[in-house]
PDB file of N, CA, C and O in Angstrom:
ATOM      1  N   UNK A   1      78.750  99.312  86.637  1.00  0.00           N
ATOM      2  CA  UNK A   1      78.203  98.725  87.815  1.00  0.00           C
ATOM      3  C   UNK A   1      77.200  97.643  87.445  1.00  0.00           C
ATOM      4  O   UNK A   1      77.263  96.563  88.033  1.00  0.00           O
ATOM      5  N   UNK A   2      76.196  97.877  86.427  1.00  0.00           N
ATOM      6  CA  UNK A   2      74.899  96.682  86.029  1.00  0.00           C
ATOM      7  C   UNK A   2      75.935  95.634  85.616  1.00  0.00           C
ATOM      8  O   UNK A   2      75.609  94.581  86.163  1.00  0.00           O
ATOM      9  N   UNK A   3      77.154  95.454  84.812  1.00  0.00           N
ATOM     10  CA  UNK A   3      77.362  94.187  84.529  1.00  0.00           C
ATOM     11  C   UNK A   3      78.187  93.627  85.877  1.00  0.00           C
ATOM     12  O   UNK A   3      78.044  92.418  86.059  1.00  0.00           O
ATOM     13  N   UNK A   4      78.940  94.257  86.746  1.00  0.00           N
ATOM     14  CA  UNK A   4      78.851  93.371  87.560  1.00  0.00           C
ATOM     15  C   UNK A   4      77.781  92.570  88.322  1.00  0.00           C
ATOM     16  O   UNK A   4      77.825  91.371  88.602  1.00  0.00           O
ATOM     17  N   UNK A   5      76.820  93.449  88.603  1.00  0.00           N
ATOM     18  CA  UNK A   5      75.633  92.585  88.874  1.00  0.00           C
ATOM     19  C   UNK A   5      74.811  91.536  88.109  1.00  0.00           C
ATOM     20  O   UNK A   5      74.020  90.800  88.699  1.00  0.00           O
ATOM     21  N   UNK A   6      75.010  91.484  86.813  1.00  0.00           N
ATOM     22  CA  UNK A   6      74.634  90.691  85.751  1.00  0.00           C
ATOM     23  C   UNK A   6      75.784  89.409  85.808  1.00  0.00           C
ATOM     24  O   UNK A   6      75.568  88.350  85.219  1.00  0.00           O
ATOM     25  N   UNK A   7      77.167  89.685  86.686  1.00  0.00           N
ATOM     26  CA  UNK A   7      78.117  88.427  86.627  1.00  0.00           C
ATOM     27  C   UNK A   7      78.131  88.210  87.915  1.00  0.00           C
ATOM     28  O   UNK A   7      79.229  87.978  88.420  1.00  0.00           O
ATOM     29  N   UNK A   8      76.858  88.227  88.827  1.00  0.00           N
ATOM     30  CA  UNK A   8      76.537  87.865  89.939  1.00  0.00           C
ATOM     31  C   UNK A   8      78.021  87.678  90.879  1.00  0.00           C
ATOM     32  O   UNK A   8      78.297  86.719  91.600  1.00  0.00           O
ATOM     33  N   UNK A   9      78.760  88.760  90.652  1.00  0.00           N
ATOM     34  CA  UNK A   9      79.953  89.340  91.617  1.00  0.00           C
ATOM     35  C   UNK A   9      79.380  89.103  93.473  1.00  0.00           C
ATOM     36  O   UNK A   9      80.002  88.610  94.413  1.00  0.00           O
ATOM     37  N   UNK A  10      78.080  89.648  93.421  1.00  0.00           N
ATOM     38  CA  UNK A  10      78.164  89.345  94.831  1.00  0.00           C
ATOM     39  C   UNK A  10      77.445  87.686  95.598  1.00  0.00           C
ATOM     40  O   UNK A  10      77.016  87.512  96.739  1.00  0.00           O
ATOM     41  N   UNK A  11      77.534  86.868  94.647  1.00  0.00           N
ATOM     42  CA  UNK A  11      77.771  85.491  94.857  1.00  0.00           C
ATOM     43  C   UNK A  11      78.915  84.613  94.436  1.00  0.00           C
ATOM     44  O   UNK A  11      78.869  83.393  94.275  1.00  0.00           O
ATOM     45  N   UNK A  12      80.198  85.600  94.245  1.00  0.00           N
ATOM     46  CA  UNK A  12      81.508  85.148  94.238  1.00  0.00           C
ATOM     47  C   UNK A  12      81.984  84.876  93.066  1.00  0.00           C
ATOM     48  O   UNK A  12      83.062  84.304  92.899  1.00  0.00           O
ATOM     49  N   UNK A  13      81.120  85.314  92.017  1.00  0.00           N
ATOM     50  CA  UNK A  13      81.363  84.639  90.479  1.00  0.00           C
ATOM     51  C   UNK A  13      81.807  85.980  89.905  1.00  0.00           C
ATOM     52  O   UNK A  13      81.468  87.103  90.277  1.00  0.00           O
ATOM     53  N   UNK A  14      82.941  85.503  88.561  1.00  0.00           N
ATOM     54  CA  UNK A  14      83.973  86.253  88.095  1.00  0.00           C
ATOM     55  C   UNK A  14      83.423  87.016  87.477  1.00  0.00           C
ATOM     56  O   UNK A  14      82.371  86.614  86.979  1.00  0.00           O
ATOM     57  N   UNK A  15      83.833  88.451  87.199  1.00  0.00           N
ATOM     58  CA  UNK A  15      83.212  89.212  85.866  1.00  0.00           C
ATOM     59  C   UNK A  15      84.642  88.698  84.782  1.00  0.00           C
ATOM     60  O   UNK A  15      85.833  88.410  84.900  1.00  0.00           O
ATOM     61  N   UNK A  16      83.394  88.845  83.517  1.00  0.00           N
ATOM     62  CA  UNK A  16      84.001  88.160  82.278  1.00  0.00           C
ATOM     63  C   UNK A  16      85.186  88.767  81.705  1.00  0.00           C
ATOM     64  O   UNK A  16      85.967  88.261  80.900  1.00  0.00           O
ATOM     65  N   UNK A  17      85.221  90.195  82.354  1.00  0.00           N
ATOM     66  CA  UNK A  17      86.322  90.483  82.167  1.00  0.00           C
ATOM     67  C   UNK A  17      87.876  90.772  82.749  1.00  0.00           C
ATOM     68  O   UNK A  17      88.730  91.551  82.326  1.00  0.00           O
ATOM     69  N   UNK A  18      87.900  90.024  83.661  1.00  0.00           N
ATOM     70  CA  UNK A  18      88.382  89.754  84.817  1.00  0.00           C
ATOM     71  C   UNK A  18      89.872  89.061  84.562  1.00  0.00           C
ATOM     72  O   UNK A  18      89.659  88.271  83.643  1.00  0.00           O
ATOM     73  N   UNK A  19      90.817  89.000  84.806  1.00  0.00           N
ATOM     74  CA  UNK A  19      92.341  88.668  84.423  1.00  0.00           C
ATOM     75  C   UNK A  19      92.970  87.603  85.324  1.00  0.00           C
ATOM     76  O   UNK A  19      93.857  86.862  84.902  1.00  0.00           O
ATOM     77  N   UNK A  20      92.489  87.537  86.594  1.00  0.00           N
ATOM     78  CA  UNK A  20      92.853  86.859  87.618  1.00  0.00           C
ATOM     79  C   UNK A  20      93.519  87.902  88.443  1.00  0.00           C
ATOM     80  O   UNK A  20      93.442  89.121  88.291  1.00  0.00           O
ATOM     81  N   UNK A  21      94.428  86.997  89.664  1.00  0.00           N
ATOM     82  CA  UNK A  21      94.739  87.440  90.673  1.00  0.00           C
ATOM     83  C   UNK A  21      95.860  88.156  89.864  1.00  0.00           C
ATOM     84  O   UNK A  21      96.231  87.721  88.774  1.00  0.00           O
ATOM     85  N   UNK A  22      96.466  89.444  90.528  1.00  0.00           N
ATOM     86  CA  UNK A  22      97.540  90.360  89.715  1.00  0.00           C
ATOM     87  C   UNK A  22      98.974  89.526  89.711  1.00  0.00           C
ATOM     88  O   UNK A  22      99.733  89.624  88.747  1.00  0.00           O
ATOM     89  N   UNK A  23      99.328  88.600  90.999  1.00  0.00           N
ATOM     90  CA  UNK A  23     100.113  88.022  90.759  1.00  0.00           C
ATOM     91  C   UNK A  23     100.032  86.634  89.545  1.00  0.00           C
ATOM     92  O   UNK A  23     101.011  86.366  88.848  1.00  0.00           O
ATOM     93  N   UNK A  24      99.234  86.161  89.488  1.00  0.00           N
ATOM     94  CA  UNK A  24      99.285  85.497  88.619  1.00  0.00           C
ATOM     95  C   UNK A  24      99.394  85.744  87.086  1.00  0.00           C
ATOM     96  O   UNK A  24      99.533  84.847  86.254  1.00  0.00           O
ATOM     97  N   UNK A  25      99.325  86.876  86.860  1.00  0.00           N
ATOM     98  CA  UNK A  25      99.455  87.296  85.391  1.00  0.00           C
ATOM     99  C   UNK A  25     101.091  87.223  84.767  1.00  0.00           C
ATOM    100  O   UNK A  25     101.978  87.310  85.616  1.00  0.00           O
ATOM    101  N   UNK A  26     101.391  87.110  83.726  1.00  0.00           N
ATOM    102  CA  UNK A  26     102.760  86.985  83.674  1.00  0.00           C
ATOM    103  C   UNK A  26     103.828  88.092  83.526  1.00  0.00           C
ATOM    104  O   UNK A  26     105.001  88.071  83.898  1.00  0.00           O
ATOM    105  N   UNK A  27     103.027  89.221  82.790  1.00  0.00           N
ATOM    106  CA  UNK A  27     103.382  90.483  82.857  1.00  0.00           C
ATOM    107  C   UNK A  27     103.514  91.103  84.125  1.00  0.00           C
ATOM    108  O   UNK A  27     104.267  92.046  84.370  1.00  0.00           O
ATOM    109  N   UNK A  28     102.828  90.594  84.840  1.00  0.00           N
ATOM    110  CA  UNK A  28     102.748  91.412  86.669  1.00  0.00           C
ATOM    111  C   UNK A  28     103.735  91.065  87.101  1.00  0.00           C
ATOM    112  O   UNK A  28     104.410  91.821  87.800  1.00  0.00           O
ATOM    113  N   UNK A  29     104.106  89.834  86.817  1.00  0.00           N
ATOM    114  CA  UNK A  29     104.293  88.987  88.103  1.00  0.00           C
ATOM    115  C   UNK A  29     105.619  89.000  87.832  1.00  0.00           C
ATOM    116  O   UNK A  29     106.086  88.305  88.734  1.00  0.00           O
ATOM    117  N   UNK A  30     106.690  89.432  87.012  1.00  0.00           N
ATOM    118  CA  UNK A  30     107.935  89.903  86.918  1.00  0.00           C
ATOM    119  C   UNK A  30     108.364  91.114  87.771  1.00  0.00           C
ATOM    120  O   UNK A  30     109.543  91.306  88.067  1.00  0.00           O
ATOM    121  N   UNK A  31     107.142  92.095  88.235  1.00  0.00           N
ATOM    122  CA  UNK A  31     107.328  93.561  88.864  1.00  0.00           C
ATOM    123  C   UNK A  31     107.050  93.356  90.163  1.00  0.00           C
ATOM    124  O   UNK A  31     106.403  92.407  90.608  1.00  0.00           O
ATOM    125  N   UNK A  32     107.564  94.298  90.820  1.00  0.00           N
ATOM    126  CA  UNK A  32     107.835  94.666  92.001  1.00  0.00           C
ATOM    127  C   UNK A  32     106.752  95.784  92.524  1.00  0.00           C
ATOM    128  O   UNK A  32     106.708  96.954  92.147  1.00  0.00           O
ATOM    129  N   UNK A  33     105.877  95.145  93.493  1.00  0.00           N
ATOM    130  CA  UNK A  33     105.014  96.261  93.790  1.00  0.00           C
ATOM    131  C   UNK A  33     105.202  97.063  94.624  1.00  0.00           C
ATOM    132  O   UNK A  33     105.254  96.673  95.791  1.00  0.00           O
ATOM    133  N   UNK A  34     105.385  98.578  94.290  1.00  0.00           N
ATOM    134  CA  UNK A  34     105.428  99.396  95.221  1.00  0.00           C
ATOM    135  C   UNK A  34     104.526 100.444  95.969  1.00  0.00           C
ATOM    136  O   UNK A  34     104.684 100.966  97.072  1.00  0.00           O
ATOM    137  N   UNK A  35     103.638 100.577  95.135  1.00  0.00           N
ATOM    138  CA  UNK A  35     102.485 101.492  95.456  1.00  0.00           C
ATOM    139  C   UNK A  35     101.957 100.606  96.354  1.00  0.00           C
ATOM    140  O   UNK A  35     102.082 100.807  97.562  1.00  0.00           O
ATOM    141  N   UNK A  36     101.148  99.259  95.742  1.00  0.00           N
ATOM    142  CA  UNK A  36     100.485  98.551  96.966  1.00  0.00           C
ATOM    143  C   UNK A  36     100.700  97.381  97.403  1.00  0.00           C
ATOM    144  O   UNK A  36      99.942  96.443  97.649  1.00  0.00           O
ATOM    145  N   UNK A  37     102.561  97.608  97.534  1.00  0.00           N
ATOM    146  CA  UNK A  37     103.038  96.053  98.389  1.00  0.00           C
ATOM    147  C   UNK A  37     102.335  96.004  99.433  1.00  0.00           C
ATOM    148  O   UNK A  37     102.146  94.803  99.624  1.00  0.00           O
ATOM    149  N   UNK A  38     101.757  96.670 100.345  1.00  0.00           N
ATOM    150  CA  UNK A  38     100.753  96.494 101.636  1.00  0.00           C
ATOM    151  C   UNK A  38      99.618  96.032 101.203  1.00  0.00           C
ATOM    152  O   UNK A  38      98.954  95.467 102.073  1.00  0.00           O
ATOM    153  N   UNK A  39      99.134  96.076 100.095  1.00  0.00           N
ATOM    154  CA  UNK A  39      97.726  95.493 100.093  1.00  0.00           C
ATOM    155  C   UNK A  39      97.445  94.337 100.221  1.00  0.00           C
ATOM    156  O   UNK A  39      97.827  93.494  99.409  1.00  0.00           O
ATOM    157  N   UNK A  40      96.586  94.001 101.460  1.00  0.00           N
ATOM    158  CA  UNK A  40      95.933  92.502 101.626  1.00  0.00           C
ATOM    159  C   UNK A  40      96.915  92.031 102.954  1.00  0.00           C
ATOM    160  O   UNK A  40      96.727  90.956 103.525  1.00  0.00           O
ATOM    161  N   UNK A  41      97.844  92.864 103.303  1.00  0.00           N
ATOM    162  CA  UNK A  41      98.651  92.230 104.156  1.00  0.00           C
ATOM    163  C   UNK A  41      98.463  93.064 105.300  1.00  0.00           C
ATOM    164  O   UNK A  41      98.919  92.685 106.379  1.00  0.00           O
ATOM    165  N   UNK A  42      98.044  93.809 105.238  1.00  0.00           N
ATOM    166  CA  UNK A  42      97.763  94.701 106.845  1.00  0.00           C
ATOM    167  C   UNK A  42      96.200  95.210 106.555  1.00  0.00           C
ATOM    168  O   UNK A  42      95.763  95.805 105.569  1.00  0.00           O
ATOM    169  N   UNK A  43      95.591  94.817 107.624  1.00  0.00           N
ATOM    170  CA  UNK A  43      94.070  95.322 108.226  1.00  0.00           C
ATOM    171  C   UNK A  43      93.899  96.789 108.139  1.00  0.00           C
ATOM    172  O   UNK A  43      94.483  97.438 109.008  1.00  0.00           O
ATOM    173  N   UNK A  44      93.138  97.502 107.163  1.00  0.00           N
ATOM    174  CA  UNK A  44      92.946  98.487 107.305  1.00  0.00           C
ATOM    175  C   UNK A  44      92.312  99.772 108.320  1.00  0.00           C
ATOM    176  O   UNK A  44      92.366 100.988 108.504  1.00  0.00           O
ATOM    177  N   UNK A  45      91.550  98.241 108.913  1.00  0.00           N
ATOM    178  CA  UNK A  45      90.674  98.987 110.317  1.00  0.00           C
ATOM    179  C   UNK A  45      91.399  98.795 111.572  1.00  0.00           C
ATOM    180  O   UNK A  45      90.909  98.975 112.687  1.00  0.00           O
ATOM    181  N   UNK A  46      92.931  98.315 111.256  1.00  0.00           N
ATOM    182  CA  UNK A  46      93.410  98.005 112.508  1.00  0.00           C
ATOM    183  C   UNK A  46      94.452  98.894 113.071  1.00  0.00           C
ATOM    184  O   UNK A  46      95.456  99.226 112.439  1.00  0.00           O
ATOM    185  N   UNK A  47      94.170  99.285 114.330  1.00  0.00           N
ATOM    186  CA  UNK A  47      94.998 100.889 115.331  1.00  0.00           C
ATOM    187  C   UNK A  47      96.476 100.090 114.855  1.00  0.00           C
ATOM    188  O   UNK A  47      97.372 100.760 114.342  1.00  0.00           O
ATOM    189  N   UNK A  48      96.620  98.744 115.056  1.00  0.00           N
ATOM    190  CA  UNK A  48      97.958  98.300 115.512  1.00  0.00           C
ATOM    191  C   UNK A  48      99.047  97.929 114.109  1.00  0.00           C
ATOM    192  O   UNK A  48     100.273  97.828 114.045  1.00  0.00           O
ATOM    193  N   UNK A  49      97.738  97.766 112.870  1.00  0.00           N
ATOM    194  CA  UNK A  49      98.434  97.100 111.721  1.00  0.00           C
ATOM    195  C   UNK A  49      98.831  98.907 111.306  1.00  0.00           C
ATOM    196  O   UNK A  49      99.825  99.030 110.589  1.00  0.00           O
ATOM    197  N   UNK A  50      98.265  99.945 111.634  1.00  0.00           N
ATOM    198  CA  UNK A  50      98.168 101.486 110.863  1.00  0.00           C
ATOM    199  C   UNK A  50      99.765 102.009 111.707  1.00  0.00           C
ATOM    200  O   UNK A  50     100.579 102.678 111.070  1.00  0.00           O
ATOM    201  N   UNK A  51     100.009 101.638 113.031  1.00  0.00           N
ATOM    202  CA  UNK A  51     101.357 102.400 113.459  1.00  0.00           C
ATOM    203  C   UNK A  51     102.509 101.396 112.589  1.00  0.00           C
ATOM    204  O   UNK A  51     103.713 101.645 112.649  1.00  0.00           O
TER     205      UNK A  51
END
């Protein structure tokens, strides 16, 4: 937790150890996500995105 705060994460800046976005990696980005093809694409707090 201290080094994210030391890579000032909550002013938008990367921790150093950080890979990028998962699709962008080249190893990822051949696979097929199944556990969390929903992630980022439906609102978690939402009644209508959850039915």
């Amino acid at each position: 937790m201290e080094s994210l705060f030391d890579a000032s994460f909550q002013n938008g800046a990367d921790h150093p150890l950080s890979l990028s976005l998962t699709e962008e990696i080249p190893f990822l980005k051949k696979q097929t996500r199944l556990t969390f093809a929903h992630c980022g694409v439906i609102d978690p707090h939402s009644l209508k995105s959850y039915e």
